[in-house]
PLY file of the C-alpha trace (Angstrom):
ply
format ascii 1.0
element vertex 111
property float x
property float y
property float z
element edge 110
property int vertex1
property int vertex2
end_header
16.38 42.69 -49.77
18.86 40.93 -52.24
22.56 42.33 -52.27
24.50 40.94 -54.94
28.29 42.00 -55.54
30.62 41.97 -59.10
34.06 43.43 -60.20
33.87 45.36 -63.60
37.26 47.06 -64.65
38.56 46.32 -60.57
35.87 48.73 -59.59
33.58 46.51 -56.82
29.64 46.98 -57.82
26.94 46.46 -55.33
23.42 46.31 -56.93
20.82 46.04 -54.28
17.28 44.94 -54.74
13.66 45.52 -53.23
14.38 47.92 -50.20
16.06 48.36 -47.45
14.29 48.80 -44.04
14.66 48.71 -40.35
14.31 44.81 -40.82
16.83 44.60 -43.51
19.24 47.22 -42.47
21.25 44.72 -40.23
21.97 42.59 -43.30
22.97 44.82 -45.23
25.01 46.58 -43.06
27.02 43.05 -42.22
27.19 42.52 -46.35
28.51 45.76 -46.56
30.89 45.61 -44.21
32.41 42.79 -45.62
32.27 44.25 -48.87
34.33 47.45 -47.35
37.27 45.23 -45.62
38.09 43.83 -49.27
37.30 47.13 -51.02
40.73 48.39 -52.68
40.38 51.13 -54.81
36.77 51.99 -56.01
32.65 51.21 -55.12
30.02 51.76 -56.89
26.41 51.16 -54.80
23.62 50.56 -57.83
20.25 51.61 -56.63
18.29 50.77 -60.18
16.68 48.06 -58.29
16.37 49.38 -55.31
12.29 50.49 -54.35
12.54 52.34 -50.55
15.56 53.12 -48.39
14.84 54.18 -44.27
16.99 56.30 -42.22
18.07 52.68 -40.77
19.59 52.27 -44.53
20.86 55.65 -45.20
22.73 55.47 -41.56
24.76 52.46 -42.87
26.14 53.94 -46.24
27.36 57.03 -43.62
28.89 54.37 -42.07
30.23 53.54 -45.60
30.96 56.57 -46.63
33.18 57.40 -43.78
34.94 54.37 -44.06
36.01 54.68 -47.87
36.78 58.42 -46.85
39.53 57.11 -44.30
40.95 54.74 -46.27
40.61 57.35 -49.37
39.06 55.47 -51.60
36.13 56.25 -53.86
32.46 55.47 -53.18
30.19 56.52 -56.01
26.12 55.62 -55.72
24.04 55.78 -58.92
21.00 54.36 -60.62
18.13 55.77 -57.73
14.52 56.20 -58.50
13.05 59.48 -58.46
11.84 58.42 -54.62
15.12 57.05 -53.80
16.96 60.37 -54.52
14.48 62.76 -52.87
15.05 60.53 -49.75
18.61 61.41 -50.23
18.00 64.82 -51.04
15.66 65.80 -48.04
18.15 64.22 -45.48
20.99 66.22 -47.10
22.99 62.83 -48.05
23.16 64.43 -51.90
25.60 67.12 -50.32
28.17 64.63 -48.51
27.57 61.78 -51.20
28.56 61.17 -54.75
25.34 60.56 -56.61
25.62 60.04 -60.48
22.36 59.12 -63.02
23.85 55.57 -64.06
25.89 52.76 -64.11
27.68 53.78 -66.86
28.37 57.22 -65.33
29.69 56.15 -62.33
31.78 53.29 -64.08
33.18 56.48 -66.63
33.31 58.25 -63.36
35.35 55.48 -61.35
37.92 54.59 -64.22
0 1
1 2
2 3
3 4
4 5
5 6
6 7
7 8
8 9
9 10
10 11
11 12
12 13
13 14
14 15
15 16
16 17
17 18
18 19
19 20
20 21
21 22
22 23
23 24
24 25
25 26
26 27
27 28
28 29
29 30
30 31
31 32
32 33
33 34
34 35
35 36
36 37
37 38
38 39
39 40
40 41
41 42
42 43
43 44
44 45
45 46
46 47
47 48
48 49
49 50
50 51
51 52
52 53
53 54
54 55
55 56
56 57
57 58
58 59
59 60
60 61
61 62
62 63
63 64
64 65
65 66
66 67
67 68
68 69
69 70
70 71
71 72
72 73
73 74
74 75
75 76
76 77
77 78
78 79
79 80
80 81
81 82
82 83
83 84
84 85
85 86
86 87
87 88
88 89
89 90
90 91
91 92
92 93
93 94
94 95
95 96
96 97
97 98
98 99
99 100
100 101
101 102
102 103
103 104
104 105
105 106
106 107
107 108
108 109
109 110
């Protein structure tokens, strides 16, 4: 798993990369958190390069999720696979999280 992290318009963008297991979910879940702590305003989680998510991974963005919600900030995900989003879909996550097609969406959506 590669997390890499960027600032486009003050909006924070997190692209991940490969896939996110119960091997990787610790890592991610540290990079995250770090990522959250400086997080001001708006995230944007891009999934475009992202191949397989586990419940281990979809357990840490609730943990994001419920962090930007207390701080009231925004936390927009975009860019999944096909397979990516029916993971989403079949755990319910697409009801409690804001899933958009694109970058460019979510960047229109964040501004």
């Amino acid at each position: 798993m590669e997390i890499t992290e960027e600032t486009v318009n003050d909006v924070s963008v997190v692209m991940l990369k490969q896939r996110i297991d119960s091997a990787t979910a610790k890592v991610f879940e540290e990079r995250l958190q770090e990522i959250l702590e400086k997080t001001q305003g708006r995230l944007i989680i891009d999934f475009a390069q992202l191949n397989y998510i586990s419940s281990a991974g979809l357990r840490v963005l609730l943990m994001a999720a419920k962090t930007m919600n207390a701080k009231k900030l925004t936390l927009l995900l975009c860019g999944m696979k096909p397979e990516i989003y029916e993971v989403f879909e079949v755990s319910g996550f697409t009801k409690i999280l804001t899933i958009v097609e694109d970058r460019d969406a979510a960047l229109a959506l964040a501004a």
